[in-house]
C-alpha positions as CSV (number, residue, x, y, z in Angstrom):
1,X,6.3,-19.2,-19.0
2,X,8.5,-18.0,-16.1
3,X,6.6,-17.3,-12.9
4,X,7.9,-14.3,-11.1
5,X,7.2,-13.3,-7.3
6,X,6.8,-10.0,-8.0
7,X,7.0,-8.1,-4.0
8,X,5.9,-8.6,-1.3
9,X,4.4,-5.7,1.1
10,X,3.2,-5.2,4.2
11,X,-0.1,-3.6,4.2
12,X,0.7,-1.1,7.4
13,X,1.8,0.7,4.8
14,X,-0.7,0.5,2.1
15,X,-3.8,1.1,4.2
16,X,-6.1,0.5,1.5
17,X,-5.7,-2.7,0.8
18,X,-6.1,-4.9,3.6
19,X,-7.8,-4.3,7.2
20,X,-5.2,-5.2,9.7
21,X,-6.0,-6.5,13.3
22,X,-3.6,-3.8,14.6
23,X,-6.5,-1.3,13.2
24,X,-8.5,-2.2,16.1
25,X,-8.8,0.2,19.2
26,X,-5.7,1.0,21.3
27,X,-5.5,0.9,25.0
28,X,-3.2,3.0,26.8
29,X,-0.9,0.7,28.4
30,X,-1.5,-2.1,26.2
31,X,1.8,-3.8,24.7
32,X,2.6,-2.7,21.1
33,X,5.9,-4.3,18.8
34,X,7.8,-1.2,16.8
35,X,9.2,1.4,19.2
36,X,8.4,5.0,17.9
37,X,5.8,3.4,15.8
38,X,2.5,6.0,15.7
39,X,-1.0,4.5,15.4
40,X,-4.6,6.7,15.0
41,X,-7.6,5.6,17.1
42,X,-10.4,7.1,17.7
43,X,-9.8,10.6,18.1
44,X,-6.1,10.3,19.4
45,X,-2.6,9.5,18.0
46,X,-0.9,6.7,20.2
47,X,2.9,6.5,19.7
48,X,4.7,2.8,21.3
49,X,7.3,3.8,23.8
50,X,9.5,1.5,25.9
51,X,8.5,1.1,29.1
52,X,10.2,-0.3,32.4
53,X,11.9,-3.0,29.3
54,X,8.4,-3.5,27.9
55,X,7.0,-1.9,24.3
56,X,3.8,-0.1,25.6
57,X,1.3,2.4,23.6
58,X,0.9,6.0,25.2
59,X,-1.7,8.0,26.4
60,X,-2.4,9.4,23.1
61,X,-2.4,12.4,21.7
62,X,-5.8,14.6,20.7
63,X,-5.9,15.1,17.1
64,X,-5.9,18.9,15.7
65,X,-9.2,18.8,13.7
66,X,-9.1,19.5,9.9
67,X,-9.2,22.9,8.5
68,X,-12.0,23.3,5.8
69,X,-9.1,24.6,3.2
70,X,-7.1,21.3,3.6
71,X,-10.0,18.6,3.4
72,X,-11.0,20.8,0.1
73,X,-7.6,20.0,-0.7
74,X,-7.6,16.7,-0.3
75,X,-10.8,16.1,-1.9
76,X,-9.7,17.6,-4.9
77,X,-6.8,16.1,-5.2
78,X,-8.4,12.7,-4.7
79,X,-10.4,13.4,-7.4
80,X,-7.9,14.1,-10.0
81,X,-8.0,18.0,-10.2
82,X,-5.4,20.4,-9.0
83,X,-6.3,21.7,-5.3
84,X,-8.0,24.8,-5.6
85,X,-6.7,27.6,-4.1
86,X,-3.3,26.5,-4.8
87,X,-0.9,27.6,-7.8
88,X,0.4,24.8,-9.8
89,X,3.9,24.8,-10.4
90,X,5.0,26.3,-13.7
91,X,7.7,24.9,-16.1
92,X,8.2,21.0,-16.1
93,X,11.1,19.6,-14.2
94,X,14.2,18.3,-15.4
95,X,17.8,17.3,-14.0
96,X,19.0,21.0,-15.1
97,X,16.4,22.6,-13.2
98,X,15.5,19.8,-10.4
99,X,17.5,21.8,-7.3
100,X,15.5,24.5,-7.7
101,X,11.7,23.4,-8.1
102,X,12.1,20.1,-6.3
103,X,9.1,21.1,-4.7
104,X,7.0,21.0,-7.3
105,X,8.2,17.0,-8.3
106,X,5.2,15.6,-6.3
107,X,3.2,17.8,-8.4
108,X,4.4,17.3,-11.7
109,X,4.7,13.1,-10.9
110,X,0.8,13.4,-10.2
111,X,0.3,15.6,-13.0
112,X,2.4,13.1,-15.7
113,X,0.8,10.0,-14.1
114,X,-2.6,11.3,-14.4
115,X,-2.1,11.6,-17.9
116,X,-1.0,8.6,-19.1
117,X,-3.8,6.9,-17.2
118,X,-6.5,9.1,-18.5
119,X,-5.2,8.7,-22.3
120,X,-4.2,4.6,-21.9
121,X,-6.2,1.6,-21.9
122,X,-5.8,-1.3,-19.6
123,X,-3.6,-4.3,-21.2
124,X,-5.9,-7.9,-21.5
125,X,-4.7,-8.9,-18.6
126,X,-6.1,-11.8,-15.8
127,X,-6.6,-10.9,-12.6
128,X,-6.7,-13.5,-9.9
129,X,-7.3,-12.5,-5.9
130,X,-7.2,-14.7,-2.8
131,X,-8.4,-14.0,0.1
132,X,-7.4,-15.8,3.3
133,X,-10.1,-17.7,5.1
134,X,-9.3,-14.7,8.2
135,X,-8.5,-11.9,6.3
136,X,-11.0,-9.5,5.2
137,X,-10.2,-6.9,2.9
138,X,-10.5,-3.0,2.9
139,X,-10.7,-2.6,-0.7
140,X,-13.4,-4.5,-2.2
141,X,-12.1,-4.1,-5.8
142,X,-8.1,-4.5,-5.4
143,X,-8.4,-5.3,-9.3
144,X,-8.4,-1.8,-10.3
145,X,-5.2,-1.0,-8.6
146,X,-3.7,-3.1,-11.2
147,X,-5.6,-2.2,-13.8
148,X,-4.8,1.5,-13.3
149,X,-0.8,0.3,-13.0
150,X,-1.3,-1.3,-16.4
151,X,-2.4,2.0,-18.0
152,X,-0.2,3.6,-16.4
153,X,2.9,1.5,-18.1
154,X,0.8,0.6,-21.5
155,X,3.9,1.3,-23.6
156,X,6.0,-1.3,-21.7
157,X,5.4,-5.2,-22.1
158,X,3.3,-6.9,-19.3
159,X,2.6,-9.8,-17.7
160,X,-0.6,-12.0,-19.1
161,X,-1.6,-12.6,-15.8
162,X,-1.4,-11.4,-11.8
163,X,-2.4,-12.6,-8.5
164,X,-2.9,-11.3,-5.6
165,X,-2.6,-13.4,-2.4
166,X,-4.0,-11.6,0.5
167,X,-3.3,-12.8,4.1
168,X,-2.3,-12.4,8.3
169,X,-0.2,-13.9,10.1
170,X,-3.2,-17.0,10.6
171,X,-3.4,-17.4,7.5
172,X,-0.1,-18.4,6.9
173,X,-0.1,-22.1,5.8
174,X,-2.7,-21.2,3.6
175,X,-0.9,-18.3,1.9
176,X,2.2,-20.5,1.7
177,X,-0.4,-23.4,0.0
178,X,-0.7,-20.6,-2.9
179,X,1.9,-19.8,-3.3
180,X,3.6,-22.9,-3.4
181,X,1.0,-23.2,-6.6
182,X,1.4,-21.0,-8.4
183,X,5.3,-20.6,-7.9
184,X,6.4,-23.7,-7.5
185,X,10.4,-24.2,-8.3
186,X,9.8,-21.4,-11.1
187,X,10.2,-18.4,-9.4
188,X,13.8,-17.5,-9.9
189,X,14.7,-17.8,-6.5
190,X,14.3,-19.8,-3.7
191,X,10.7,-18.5,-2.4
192,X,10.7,-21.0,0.8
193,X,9.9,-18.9,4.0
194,X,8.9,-15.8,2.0
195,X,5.2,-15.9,3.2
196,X,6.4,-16.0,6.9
197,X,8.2,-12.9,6.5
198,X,5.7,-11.0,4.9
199,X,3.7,-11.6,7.6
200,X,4.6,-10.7,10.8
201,X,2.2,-10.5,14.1
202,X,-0.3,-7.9,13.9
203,X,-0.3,-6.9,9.8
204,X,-1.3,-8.4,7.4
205,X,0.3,-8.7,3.5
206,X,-0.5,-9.3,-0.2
207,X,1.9,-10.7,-2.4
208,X,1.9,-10.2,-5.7
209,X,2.7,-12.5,-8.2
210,X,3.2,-12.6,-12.2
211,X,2.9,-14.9,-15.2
């Protein structure tokens, strides 16, 4: 069967699958890489700004504590119910009617997802993760993630098998080892260097592959 390299994303922005070195505490001062790029620590909001031709983090900004009503919010809506206090959008969307009640798309993509998950079962699907020898991983059970996709896309056909190959930028060779592995000369493309540039200093990455 054709072996597919799926993606490839940096986990900067998926902070819940992998624990990134750049996670650690920020000094004022101390050199960053993006400029403009915006990082939380402790209790302040450090943004990288070019300095005298060097990349340097601020001083940081105080976060504005939390009101009550918006960490309700946000609990509820984690949860899978509608945030209290807060009117759902009436009327689904469509084309016709998408310039006017574009705000409520968020809502109604939530709403649809939540749906199809709650009413689908998970394909028989294997689910393989690697873990680089100095990566440690945030999420304990990335499985789920793809179980919940599977539900969420049960009426299309899917792959008979994943895996995920979790790694930093040390961990290179090794992720490169994998995938060379499981991909081999079958991947549709050539996939030589695509490790190295999922991985640049400081992040860390998970590719994704399927069978």
């Amino acid at each position: 069967m054709r072996r597919t390299l799926i993606v490839a994303l940096v986990t900067a922005l998926l902070s819940i699958t992998v624990s990134t070195p750049s996670s650690a505490a920020i000094k004022a001062g101390s050199k960053c890489i993006l400029k403009n790029e915006k990082k939380t620590s402790g209790n302040k909001v450090f943004t990288c700004t070019k300095s005298g031709g060097k990349l340097l983090w601020s001083k940081g900004e105080a976060l504005k504590p939390k009101s009550a009503k918006k960490a309700s919010a946000s609990s509820s809506t984690a949860s899978g119910n509608s945030p209290k206090g807060e009117q759902a959008p009436t009327g689904e969307i469509s084309f016709a009617n998408l310039a006017a009640n574009y705000s409520g798309v968020p809502y109604w993509a939530w709403k649809k997802s939540s749906e199809k998950i709650a009413k689908s079962q998970p394909a028989d699907v294997k689910i393989t993760v690697l873990t680089g020898p100095n990566t440690t991983l945030n999420n304990t059970k990335p499985e789920e993630g793809v179980l919940l996709a599977s539900r969420m896309y049960a009426d299309f056909p899917q792959a008979s098998e994943f895996v995920l190959i979790y790694f930093n930028y040390q961990d290179i060779a090794w992720a490169e080892k994998y995938l060379d592995q499981y991909i081999g000369n079958d991947g549709g493309y050539d996939t030589s260097g695509e490790v190295k540039k999922c991985a640049p200093p400081l992040t860390d990455a998970v590719l994704l592959l399927r069978y």
